[in-house]
C-alpha positions in Angstrom: -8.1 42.3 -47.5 -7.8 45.6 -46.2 -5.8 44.8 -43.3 -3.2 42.7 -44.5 -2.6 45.6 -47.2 -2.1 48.2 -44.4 0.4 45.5 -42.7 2.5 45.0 -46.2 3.1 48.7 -46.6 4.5 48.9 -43.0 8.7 49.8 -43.9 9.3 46.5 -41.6 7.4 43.7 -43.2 9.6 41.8 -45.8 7.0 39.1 -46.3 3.2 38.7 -45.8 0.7 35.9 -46.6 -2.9 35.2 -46.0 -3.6 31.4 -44.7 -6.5 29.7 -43.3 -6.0 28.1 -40.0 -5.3 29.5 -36.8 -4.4 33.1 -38.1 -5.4 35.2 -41.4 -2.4 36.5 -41.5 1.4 35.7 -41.0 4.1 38.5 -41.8 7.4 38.1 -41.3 9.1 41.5 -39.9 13.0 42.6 -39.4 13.6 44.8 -36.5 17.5 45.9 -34.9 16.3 44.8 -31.8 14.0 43.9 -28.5 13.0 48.0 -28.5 12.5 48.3 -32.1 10.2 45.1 -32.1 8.4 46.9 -29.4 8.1 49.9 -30.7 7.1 48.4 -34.3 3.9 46.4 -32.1 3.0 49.3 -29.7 3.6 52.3 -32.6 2.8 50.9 -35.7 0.8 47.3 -35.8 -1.8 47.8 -33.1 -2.5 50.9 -34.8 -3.8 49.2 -37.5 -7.4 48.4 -37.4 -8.7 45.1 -37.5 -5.5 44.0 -35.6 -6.9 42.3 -32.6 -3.7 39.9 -31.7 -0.3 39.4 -32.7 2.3 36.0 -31.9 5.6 36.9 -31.6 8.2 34.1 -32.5 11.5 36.1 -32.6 14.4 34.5 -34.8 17.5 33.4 -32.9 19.3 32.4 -36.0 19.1 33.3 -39.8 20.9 31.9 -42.6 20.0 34.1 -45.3 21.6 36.8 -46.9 19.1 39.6 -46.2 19.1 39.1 -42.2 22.9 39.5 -42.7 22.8 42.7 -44.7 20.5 44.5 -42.5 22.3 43.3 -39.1 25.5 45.0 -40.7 23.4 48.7 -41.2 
């Protein structure tokens, strides 16, 4: 799948998976914060084609250790 390729190779997407269901496609992005997020939709993901829609469920807490090592950058 073309798209989903194009998504994985984005520098923000640490995890990526095709599923059947509601969406094709569910990735799993770190961003510093509210901007970057926006920035990473407006600038880099809607640029993509084939995108059409995105759900944005932001995390409010993490308990693994690569959410801590990037917070600390």
């Amino acid at each position: 799948m073309q798209v989903a390729e194009k998504i994985a190779a984005l520098d923000e997407v640490i995890y990526l998976i095709l599923t059947s269901g509601t969406f094709d496609i569910m990735a799993e992005v770190i961003c510093r914060d509210r901007a970057d997020l926006l920035q990473f939709l407006t600038e880099r993901l809607y640029q993509i084609e084939g995108v059409r829609e995105s759900v944005v469920q932001p995390v409010t807490q993490g308990r693994d250790r690569l959410r801590r090592q990037y917070r600390h950058q």
